[in-house]
C-alpha positions as CSV (number, residue, x, y, z in Angstrom):
1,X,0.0,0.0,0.0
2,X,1.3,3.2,-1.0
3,X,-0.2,6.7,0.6
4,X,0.9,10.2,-0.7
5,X,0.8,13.1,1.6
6,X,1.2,17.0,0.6
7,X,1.5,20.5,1.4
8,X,3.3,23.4,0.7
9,X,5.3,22.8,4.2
10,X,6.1,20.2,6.9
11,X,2.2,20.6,8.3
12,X,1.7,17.1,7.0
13,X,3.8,15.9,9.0
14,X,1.0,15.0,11.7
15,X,-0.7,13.4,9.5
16,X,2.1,11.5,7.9
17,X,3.3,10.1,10.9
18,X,-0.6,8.9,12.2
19,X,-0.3,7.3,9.2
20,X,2.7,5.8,9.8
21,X,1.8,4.5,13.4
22,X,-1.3,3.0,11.6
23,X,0.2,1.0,8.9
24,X,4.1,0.6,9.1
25,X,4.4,-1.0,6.4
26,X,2.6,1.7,4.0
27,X,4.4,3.5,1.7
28,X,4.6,7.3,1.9
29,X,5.0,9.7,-0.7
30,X,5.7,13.3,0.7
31,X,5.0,15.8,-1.7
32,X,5.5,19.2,-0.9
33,X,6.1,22.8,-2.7
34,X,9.4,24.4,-1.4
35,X,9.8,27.3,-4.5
36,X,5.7,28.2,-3.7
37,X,5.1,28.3,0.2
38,X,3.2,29.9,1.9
39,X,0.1,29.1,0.1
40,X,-1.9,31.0,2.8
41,X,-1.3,34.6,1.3
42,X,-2.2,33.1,-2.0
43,X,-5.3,34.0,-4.3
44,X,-7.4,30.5,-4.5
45,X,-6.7,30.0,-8.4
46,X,-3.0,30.6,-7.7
47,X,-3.1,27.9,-4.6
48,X,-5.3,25.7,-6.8
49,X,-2.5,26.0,-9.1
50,X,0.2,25.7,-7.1
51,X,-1.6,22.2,-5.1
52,X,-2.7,20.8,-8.6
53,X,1.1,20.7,-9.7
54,X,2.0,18.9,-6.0
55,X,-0.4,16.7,-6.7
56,X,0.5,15.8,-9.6
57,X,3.8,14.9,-8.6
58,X,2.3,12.9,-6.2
59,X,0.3,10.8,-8.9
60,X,3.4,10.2,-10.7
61,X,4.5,7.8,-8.0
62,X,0.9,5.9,-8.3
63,X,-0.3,6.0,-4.8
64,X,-3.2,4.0,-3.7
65,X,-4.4,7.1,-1.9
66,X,-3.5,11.2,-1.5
67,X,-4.1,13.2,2.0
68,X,-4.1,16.9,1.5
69,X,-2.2,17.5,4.6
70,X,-3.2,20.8,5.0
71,X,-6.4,22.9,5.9
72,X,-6.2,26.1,3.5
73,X,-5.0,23.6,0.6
74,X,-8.5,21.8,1.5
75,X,-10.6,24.6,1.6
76,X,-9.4,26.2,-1.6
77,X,-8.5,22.7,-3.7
78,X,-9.7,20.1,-2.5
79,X,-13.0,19.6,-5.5
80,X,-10.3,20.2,-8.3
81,X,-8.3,17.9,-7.0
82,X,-10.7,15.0,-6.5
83,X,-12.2,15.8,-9.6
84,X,-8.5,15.5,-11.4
85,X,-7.7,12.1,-9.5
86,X,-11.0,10.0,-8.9
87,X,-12.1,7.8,-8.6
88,X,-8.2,6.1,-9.7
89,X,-6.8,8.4,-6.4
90,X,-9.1,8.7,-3.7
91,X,-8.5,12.3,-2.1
92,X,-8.8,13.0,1.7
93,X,-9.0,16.1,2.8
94,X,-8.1,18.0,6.5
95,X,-10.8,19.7,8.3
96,X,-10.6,21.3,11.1
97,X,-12.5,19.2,14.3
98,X,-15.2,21.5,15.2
99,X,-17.6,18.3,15.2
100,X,-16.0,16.3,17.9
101,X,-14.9,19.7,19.6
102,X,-18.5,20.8,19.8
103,X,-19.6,17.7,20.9
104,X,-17.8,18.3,23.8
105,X,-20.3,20.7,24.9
106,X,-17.6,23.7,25.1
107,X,-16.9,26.4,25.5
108,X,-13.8,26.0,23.2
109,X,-11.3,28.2,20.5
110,X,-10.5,27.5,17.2
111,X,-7.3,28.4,17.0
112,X,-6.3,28.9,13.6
113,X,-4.4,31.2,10.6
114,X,-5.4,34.9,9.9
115,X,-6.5,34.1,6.7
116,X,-8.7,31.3,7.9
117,X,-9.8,32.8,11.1
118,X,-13.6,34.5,10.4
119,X,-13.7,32.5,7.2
120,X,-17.2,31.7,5.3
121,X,-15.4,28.4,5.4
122,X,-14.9,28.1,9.0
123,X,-17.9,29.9,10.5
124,X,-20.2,27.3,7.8
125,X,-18.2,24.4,10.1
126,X,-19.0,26.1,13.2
127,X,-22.9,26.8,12.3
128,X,-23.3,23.7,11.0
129,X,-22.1,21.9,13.5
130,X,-21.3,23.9,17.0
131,X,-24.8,25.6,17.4
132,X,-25.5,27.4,20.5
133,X,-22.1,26.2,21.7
134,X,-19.5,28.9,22.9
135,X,-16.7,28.8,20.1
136,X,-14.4,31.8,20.1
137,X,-11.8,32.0,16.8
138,X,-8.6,32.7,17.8
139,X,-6.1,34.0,15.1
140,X,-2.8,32.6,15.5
141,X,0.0,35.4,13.8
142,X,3.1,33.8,12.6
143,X,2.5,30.4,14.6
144,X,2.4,28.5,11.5
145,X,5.4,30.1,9.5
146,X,7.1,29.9,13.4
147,X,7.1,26.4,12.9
148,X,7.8,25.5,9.9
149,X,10.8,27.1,10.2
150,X,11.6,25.3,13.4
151,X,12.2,29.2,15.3
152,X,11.9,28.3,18.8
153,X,11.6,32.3,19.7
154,X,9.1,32.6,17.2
155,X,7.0,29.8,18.0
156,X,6.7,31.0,21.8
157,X,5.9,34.6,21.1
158,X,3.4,33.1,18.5
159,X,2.0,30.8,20.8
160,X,1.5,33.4,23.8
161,X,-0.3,35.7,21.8
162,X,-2.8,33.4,20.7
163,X,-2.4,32.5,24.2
164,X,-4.0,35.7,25.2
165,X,-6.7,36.0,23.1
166,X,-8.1,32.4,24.4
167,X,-11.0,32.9,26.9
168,X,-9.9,32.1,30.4
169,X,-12.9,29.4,30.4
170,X,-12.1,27.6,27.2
171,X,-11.8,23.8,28.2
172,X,-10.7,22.6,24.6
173,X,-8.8,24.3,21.5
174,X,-9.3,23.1,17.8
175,X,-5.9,23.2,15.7
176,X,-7.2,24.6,13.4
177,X,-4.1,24.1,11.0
178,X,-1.5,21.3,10.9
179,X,1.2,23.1,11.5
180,X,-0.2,23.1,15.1
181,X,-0.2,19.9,15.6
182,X,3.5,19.7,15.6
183,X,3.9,22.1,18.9
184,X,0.5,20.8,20.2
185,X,1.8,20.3,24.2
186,X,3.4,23.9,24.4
187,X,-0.6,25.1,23.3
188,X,-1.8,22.7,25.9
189,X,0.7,24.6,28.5
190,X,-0.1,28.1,27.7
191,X,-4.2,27.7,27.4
192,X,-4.7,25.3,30.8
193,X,-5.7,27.7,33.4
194,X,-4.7,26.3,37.0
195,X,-7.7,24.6,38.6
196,X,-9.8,23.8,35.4
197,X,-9.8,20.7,34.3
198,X,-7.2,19.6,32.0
199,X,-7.3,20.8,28.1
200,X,-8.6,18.9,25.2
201,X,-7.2,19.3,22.1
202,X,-9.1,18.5,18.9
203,X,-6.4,17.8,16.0
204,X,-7.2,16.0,12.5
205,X,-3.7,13.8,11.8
206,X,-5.5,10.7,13.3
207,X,-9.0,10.9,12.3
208,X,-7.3,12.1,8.5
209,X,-5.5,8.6,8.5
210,X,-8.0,6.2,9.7
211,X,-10.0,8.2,7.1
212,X,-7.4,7.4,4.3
213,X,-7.7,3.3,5.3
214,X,-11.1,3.3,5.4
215,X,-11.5,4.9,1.8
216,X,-9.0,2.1,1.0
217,X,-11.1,-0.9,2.7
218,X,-8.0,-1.1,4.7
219,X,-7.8,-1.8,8.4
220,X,-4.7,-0.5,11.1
221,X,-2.2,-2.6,12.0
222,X,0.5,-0.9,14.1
223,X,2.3,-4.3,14.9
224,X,3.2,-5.3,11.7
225,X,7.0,-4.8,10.2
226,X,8.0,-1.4,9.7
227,X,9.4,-1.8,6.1
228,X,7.3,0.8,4.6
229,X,9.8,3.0,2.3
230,X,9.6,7.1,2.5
231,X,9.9,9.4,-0.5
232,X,9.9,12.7,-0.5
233,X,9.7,15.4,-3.6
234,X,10.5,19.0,-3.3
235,X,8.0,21.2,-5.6
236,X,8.6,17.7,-7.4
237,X,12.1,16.8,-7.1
238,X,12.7,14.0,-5.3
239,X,15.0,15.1,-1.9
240,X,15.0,14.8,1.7
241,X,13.0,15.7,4.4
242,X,13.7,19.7,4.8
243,X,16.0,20.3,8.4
244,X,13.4,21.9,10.3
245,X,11.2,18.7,10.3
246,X,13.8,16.6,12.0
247,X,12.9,19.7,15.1
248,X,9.5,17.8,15.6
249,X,8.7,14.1,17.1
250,X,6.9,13.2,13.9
251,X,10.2,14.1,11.2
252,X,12.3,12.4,13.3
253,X,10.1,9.4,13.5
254,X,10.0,9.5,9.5
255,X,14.0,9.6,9.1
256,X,13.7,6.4,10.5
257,X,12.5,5.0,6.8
258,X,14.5,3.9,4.2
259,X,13.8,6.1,1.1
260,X,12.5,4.6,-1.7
261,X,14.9,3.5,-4.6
């Protein structure tokens, strides 16, 4: 079984390593776009552009299946892309997980990009499916380029201001972008507020992967042998992992893989 992941950045990184937890003997395909990120600032036909061409590079390698391992990619590409590469590649998009969050019964922040942040996109997810919960969208400035660039100063200025802008009585924050994911415990740290009870965090690697076995009638089997191969392809050349990944848990659980020959 091969899976495909991309982005324009390491954000799929999350998601690439649920995946790998799940199945170690998949085979991953990282396809990411170095010469184009950030997509965020982008217009949608110049993402849509810009993801088509990852994708593509992707499909080269004939996965079995593609994850778009990033939120904005979803929002902006994610019908082109299914309707370029299904039924052959099913395509599994990243949403942010309001659902389960509001199930919760709240009050909780969506903590997410600028760009995203009072989106038609977002607020449809939160009134179809967080009614009459208290949900308060939290922009997040710089967390995401913070991390991707592995800037440790960064990432804790980013992360306090967002900090600051969570109620006092949120009990769980959506990550509202994959990025996120990757520093997940240092959100957990700055949002718990002593004597409430401890924070949940709503992220979308895991559900994403069991979502990309089910669309391939596949089941998990974490004990099997880990001899699933890693490659990775920079704006489509094939290369390595880019440095700032091996910062995080997930990149350095990935550098573990033999890449494909």
């Amino acid at each position: 079984m091969k899976i495909a992941l991309m982005d324009s950045g390491i954000g799929l990184l999350a998601a690439t390593a649920a995946v790998r937890r799940l199945r170690p003997d998949a085979h991953l395909v990282l396809s990411l776009d170095p010469d184009g990120m950030p997509w965020g600032p982008r217009t949608t036909e110049d993402l849509t552009q810009r993801a088509v061409a990852v994708a593509d590079a992707a499909a080269a390698h004939r996965p079995d299946a593609l994850i778009i391992g990033c939120n904005t990619a979803t929002v902006h590409a994610l019908p082109t892309l299914r309707a370029r590469l299904e039924p052959g590649i099913p395509v599994i998009g990243t949403v942010p997980a309001i659902k389960p969050a509001a199930a919760g019964g709240g009050p909780f922040a969506i903590w997410a990009t600028p760009a995203t942040t009072g989106s038609p996109y977002q607020r449809g997810l939160i009134e179809d499916f967080a009614d009459g919960v208290a949900v308060t969208e939290v922009p997040c400035f710089g967390l995401a380029e913070a991390v991707e660039h592995a800037d440790e100063t960064a990432i804790e200025a980013a992360v306090a201001a967002a900090a600051a802008l969570t109620p006092k009585d949120v009990t769980t924050v959506v990550l509202g972008c994959t990025h996120y994911e990757l520093v997940a415990e240092r959100i957990r740290a700055a949002v718990q507020r002593p004597g409430f009870p401890p924070l949940v965090l709503h992220g979308s690697a895991g559900a994403v992967a069991a979502q990309a076995l089910r669309r391939l009638g596949e089941q998990p089997t974490p004990g099997v042998e880990a001899n699933g191969t890693l490659t990775v392809l920079l704006s489509g050349r094939e290369g390595a992992l880019p440095v700032p990944a091996l910062a995080y848990e997930e990149g350095r659980l990935l550098q573990e893989i033999s890449p494909a020959r």
